[in-house]
N, C-alpha and C positions, 0 to 999 in steps of 0.2 A: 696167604696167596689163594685166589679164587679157583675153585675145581674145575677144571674141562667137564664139562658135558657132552659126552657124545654122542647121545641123540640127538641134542640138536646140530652138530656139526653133520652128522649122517643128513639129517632134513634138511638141512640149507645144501648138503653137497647133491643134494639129489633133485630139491628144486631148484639148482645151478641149471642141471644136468636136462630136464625138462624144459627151463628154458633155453637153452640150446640146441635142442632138439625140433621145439616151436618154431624159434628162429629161424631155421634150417627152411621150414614148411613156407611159413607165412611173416608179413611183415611186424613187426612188433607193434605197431597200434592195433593189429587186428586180433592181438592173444588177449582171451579174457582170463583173469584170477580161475574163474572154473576150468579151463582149460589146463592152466598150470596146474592145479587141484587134481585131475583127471589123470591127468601125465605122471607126475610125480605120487599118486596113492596117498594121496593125503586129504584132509577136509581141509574145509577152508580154514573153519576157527584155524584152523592148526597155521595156513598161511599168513590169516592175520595176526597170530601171536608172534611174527620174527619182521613181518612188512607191515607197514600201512596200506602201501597198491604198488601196483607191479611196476608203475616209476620209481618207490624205494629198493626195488629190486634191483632194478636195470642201471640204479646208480650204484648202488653195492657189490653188484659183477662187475661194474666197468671202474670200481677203485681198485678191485682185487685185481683186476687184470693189469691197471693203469701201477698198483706195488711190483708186483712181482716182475713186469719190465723195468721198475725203477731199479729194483735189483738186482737184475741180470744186471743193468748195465754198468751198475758199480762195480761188478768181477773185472771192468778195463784197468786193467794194472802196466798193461805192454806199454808202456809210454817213455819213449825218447824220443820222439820227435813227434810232427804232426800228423803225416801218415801211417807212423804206427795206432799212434792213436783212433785216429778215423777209420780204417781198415778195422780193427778188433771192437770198437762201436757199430761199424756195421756188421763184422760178424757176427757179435751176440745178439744185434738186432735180428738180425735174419734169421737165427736157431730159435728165439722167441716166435717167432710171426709161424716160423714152420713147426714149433711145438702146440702151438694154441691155431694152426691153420683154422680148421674148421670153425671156431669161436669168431676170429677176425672176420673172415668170409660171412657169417652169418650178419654180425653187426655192421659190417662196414658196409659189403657189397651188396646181400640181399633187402635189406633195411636201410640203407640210403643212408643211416644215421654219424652225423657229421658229429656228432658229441664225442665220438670211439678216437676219430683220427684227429678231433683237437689235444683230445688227452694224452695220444699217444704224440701227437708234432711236441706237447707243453713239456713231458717227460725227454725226450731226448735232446729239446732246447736247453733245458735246463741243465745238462750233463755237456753238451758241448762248453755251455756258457760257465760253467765251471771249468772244465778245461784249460780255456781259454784265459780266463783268471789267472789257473793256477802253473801257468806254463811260461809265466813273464818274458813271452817275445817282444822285439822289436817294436817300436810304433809306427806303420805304416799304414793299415788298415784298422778302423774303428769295430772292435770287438762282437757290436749288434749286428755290423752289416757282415762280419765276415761269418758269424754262425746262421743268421738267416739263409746266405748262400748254399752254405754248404747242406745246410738241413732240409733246404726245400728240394736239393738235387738227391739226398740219398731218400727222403720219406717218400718224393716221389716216385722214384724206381722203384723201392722197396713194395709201395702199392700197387704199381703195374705187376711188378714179378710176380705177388699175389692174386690177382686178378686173372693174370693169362697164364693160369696153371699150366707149369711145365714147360712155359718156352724158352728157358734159360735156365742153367743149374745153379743152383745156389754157389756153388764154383766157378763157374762163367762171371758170374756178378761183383764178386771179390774180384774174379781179374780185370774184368772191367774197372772196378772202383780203383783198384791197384794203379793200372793205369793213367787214368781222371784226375787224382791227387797228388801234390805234389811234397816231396818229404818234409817241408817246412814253409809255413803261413807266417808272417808279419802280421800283427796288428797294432792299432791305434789307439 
């Protein structure tokens, strides 16, 4: 078995940490490699020994990010029907988005960057679309169009509620969603 190295787990968590910080400032075509360099107390050699350029960066943040919603979202075990399910998919979605706020914010809203919200729409598509699989309802509605719906009405709230910090509590929005959905979907 291969040793953990902690230093470089320390250097990548601290030029995470930088870039996030950058992000916050300015938009991401505008950070140069010295800037991250500057930020995080490192030389360059040292950031070219873990990246090629700050795009192997920014794809390497945004898998870790795009994991670790993969599995939060696998914690959905509530499942008897299809509003429990969707109700505790969007709770954990929303405890991720509000544990990593500022990272989202940073990439999505100040950076325009459409790469963050495909990864995150691909990640929860694909957890519905398993759902949906493995819940052998009815055939009434064909399985692609009924998790497109559903996904483009919760990702988009979810982005707004993100967006207009604080105009709705994260508990207002389950109630809402509570509401919205109904205990059991047919599909096709």
């Amino acid at each position: 078995m291969e040793k953990i190295d902690l230093r470089i787990i320390k250097t990548k968590k601290n030029i995470y940490q930088s870039l996030e910080e950058l992000m916050r400032e300015s938009p991401f075509e505008e950070i140069k490699v010295s800037d991250l360099c500057e930020k995080a107390l490192i030389n360059r050699s040292t950031f070219y020994s873990h990246y090629n350029d700050k795009y192997e960066l920014l794809k390497e943040y945004i898998d870790d990010l795009k994991n670790s919603l993969a599995l939060e979202l696998e914690r959905n075990k509530k499942i008897k029907n299809t509003k429990e399910y969707y109700m505790e998919m969007i709770h954990l979605l929303l405890n991720h988005i509000e544990s990593k706020k500022d990272v989202y914010l940073s990439i999505m809203i100040h950076n325009k960057n459409s790469v963050l919200m495909d990864i995150v729409y691909d990640v929860i598509n694909r957890d519905i679309m398993k759902q949906i699989k493995e819940a052998n309802l009815p055939n009434t509605i064909p399985s692609d169009i009924l998790s497109k719906f559903y996904l483009g009405g919760v990702f988009n709230v979810c982005t707004q509620w993100l967006i207009q910090k604080n105009k709705y509590s994260k508990k207002e929005l389950l109630n809402y969603f509570s509401f919205l959905i109904p205990d059991n979907i047919e599909k096709h």
